[in-house]
N, C-alpha and C positions, 0 to 999 in steps of 0.2 A: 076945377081943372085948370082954371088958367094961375090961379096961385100954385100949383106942381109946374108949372110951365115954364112960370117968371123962378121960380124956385132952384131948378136946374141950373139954368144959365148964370141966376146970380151967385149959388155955389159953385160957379167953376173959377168967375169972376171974381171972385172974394177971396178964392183959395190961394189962388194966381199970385193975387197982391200978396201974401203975405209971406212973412221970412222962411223957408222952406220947406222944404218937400213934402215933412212930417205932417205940418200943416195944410198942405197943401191936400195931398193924402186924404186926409180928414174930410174936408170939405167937397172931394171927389165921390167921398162915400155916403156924404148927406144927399151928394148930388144925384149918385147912382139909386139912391133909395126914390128920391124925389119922382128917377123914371118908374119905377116897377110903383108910386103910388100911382100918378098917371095911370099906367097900362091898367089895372085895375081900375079906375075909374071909368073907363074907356071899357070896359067890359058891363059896367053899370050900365051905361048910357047906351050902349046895343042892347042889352035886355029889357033896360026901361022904353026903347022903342024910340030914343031922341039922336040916334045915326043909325046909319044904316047898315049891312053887312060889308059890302062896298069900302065904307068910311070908314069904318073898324077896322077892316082886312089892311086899307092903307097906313093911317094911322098907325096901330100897331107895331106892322112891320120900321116904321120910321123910328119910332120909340127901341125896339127892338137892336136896331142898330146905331142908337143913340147911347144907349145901356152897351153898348161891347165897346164903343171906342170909348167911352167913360174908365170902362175895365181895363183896355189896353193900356188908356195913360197911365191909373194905379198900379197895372203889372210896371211898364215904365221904369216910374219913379222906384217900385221898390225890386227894380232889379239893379237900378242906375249905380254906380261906384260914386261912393260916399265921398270923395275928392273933385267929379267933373259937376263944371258948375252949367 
């Protein structure tokens, strides 16, 4: 779980740096996968009985809305005009 965690931030990080959007793009969509591995995880560890409903139900939901503004930057970028820098 905490490698999906560090996983996220460092493909946003990483994408950020690099020479554009396309790229960028890219690593926004490792990053977005990175949530929905997470949130499955997070569904393990309530079944397996290691959080609790409580902890899921929060969690979750933060993941949940970590995964849309990931989506919005992608929408973003591939709406953005291929001229504005």
């Amino acid at each position: 779980m905490r490698r999906c965690a560090v996983s996220i931030t460092s493909n946003i990080a990483e994408g950020f740096a690099r020479q554009g959007d396309r790229e960028f793009g890219h690593f926004l969509n490792i990053a977005k996968g990175s949530c929905i591995e997470l949130r499955s995880q997070l569904y393990l560890a309530r079944d397996l009985g290691y959080i609790s409903e409580e902890e899921f139900d929060f969690l979750n939901q933060e993941l949940i809305k970590e995964s849309r503004m990931i989506g919005g930057l992608m929408n973003f970028l591939n709406k953005k005009p291929k001229s504005w820098k």
